[in-house]
C-alpha positions as CSV (number, residue, x, y, z in Angstrom):
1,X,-21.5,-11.2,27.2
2,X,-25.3,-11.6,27.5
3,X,-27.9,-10.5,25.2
4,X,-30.6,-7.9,26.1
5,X,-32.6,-6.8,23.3
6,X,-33.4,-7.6,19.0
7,X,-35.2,-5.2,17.7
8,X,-34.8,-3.2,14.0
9,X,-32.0,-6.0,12.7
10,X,-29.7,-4.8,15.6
11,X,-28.9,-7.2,18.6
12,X,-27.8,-5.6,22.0
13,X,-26.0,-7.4,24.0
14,X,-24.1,-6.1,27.5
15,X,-20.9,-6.6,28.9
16,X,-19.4,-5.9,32.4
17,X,-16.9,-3.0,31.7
18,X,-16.0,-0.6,28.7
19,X,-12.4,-2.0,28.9
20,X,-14.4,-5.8,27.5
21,X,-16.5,-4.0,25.3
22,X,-13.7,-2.1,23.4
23,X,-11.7,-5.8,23.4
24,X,-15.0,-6.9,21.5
25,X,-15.4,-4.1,19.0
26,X,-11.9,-3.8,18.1
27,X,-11.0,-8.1,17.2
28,X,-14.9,-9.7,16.9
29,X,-17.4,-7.0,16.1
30,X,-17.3,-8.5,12.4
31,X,-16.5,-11.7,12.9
32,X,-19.7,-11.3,15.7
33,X,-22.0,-9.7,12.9
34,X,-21.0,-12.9,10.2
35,X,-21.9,-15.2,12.4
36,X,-25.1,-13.8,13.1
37,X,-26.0,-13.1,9.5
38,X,-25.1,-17.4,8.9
39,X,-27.1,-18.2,11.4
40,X,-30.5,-15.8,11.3
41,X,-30.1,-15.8,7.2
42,X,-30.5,-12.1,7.5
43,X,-28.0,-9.3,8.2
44,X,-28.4,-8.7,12.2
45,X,-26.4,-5.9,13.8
46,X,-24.6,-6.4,16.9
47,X,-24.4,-3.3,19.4
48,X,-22.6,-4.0,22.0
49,X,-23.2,-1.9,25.7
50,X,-21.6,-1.4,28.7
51,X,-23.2,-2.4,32.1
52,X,-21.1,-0.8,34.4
53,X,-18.7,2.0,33.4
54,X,-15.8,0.8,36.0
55,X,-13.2,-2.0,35.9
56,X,-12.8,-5.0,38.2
57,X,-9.4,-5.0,39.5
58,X,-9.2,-8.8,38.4
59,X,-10.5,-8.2,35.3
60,X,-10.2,-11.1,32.9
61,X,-10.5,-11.5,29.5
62,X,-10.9,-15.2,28.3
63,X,-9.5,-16.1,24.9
64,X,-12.1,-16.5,22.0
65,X,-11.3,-18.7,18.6
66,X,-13.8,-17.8,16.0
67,X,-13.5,-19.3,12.3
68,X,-12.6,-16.2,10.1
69,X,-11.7,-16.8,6.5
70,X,-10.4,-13.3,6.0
71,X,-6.4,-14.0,6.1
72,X,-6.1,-10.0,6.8
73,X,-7.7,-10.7,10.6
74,X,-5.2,-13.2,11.8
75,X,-2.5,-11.2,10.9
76,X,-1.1,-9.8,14.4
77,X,-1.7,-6.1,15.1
78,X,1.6,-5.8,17.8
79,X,3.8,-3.4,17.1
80,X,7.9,-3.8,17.6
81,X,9.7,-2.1,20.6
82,X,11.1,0.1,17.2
83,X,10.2,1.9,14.9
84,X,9.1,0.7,11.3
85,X,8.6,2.8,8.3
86,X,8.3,2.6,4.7
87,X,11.3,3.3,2.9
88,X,9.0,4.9,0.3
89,X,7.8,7.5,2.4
90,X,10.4,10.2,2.3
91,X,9.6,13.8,2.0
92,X,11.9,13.5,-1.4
93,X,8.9,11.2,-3.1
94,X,5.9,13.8,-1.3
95,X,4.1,15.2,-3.8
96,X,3.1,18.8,-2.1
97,X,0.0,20.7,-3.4
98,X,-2.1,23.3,-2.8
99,X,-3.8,21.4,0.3
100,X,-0.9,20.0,1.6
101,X,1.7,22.4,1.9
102,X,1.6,23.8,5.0
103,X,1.4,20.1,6.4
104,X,4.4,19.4,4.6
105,X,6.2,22.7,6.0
106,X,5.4,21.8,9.3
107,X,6.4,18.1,9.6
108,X,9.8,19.3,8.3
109,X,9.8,22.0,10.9
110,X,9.1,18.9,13.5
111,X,11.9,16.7,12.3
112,X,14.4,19.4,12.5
113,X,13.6,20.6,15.7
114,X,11.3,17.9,17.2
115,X,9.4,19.1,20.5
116,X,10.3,22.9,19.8
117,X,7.8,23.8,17.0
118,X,4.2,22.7,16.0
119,X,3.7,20.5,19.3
120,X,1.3,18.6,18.8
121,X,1.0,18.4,15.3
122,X,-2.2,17.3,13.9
123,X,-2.9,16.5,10.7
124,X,-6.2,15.7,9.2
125,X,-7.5,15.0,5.6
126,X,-9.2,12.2,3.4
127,X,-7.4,9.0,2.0
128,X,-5.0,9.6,-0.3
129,X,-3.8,13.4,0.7
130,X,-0.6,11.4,1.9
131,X,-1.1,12.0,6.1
132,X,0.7,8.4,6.5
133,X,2.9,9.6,4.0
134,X,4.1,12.3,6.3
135,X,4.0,10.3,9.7
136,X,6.5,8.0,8.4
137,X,8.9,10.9,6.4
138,X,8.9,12.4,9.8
139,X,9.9,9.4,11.8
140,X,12.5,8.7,8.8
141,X,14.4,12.1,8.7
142,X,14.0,12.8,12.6
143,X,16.1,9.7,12.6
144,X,18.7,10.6,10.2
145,X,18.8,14.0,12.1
146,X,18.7,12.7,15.3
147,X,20.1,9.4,15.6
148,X,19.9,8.8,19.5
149,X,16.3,9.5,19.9
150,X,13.8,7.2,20.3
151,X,10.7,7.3,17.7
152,X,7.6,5.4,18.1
153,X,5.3,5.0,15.2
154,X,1.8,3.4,15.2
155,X,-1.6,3.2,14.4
156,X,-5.0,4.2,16.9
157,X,-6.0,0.6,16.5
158,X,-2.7,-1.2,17.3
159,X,-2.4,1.7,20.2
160,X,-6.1,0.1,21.3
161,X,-4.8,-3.5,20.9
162,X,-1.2,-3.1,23.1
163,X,-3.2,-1.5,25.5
164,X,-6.3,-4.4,25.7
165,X,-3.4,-6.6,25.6
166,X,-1.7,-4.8,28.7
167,X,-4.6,-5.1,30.7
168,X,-5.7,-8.8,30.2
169,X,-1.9,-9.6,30.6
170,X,-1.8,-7.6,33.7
171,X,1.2,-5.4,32.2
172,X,0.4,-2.4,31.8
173,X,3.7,-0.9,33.2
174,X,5.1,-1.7,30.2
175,X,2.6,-0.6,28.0
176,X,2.9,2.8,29.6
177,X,6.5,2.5,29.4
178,X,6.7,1.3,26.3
179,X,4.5,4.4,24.9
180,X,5.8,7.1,27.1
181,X,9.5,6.6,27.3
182,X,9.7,8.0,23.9
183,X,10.8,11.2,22.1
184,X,8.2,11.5,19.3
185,X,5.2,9.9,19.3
186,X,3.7,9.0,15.9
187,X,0.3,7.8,15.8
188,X,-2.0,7.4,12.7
189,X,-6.1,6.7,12.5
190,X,-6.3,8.6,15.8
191,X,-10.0,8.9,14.7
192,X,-10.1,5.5,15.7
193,X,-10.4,5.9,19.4
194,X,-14.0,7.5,18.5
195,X,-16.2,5.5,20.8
196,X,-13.4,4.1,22.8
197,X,-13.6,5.7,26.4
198,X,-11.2,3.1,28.2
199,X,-8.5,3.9,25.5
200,X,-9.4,8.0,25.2
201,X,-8.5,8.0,29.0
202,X,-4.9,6.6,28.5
203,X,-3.5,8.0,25.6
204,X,-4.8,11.5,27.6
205,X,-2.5,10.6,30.3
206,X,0.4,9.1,27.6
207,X,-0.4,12.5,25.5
208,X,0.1,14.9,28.9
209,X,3.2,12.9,30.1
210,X,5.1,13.4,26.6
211,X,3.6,17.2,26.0
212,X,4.4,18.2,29.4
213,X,8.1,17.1,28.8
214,X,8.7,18.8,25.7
215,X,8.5,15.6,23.4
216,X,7.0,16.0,20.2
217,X,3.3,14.3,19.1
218,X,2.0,14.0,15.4
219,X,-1.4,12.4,15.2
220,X,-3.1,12.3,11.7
221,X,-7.0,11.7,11.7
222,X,-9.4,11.5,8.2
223,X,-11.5,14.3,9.9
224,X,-10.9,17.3,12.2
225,X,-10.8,17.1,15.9
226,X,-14.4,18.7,16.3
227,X,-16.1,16.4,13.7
228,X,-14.8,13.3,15.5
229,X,-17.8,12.1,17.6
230,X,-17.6,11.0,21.3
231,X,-14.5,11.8,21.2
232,X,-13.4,13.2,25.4
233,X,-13.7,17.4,25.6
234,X,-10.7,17.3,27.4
235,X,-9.2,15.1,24.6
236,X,-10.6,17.4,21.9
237,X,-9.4,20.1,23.2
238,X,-5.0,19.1,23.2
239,X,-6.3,17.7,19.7
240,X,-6.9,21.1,18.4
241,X,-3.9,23.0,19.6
242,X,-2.0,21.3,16.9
């Protein structure tokens, strides 16, 4: 990482691929911007660009201990080889409205007859209109329907931290496998792959593999699929036929 320019309050500082920059924005970015702040006595942005757009094949990525006193940031963003959901969120306890109803409709269409109807399914909203909600009475019911298949649920940002992971650990076979040997594919906060290019370009291969075999995608975003800046055409575009 080496710094290039302060001007405005906002520090730039390069990197060497898009793959190291997304590893910095997604665990340090804060952390980066605090330390800053301690040191300059003023807040100091950090902006964080890419030097070349393409990946060394021997691509490294060195381990980095910073002091963070929020408890919430060491807490580890991995996700189990199952599924996990909250026992709370059942389609008994949704409370369906006027706004919600047709979401509703169609994630018990999905669970009933995963892959056949409403594939992909994307549902968008603001917080609190119960899109996790939804994601995990989906995964819940499918399961009770369905017992044999296999349901993966998680978030765009634990999605962005497997697959860093994968490629500094030089595994991302089993990321792949991991993410596209799967029936349904649950995955909330896609909106958080917005300025992510490295990431956008896998889950559009993981996305095609699963669609392409008839297994059943629900993403769930706080904004619609045009309103979600940088986010890949080609991306955009299997975003919006659900």
């Amino acid at each position: 990482m080496t710094p290039c320019d302060l001007k405005k309050n906002t520090l730039t500082v390069s990197v060497s691929s898009a793959f190291a920059r997304e590893w910095l924005e997604s665990r340090y970015l804060s952390l980066l911007n605090n330390s800053t702040k301690k040191i300059a006595g003023d807040k100091i942005a950090i902006k964080i660009i890419t030097l070349s757009p393409d990946l060394p094949d021997d691509v490294f990525f060195p381990e980095i201990k910073l002091e963070d006193d929020d408890s919430e940031n060491k807490k580890s963003s991995s996700t189990s080889n199952g599924p996990f959901f909250n026992l709370k969120y059942t389609f008994d306890t949704f409370v369906v409205g006027s706004g919600n109803r047709f979401a509703c409709t169609a994630a018990l269409a999905i669970s009933e007859n995963p892959g056949k109807t409403y594939n992909p399914l994307f549902i968008y909203g603001g917080v609190g209109l119960g899109k996790t909600h939804l994601l995990h009475a989906i995964g819940q019911y499918t399961k009770q329907l369905f017992p044999d298949l296999t349901i993966k649920y998680v978030s765009a940002e634990n999605f962005l931290n497997d697959f860093i992971n994968a490629l500094r650990y030089k595994n991302i076979i089993a990321f792949k496998n991991n993410y596209r040997n799967n029936d349904i594919l649950l995955v909330d906060d896609i909106q958080f792959l917005e300025e992510k290019e490295a990431s956008q370009e896998e889950f559009f291969h993981t996305f095609n593999t699963l669609h392409d075999t008839n297994r059943q995608i629900v993403l769930s975003s706080d904004r619609p699929p045009k309103s979600i800046a940088t986010l890949e055409d080609r991306l955009r575009s299997r975003f919006e036929w659900g």
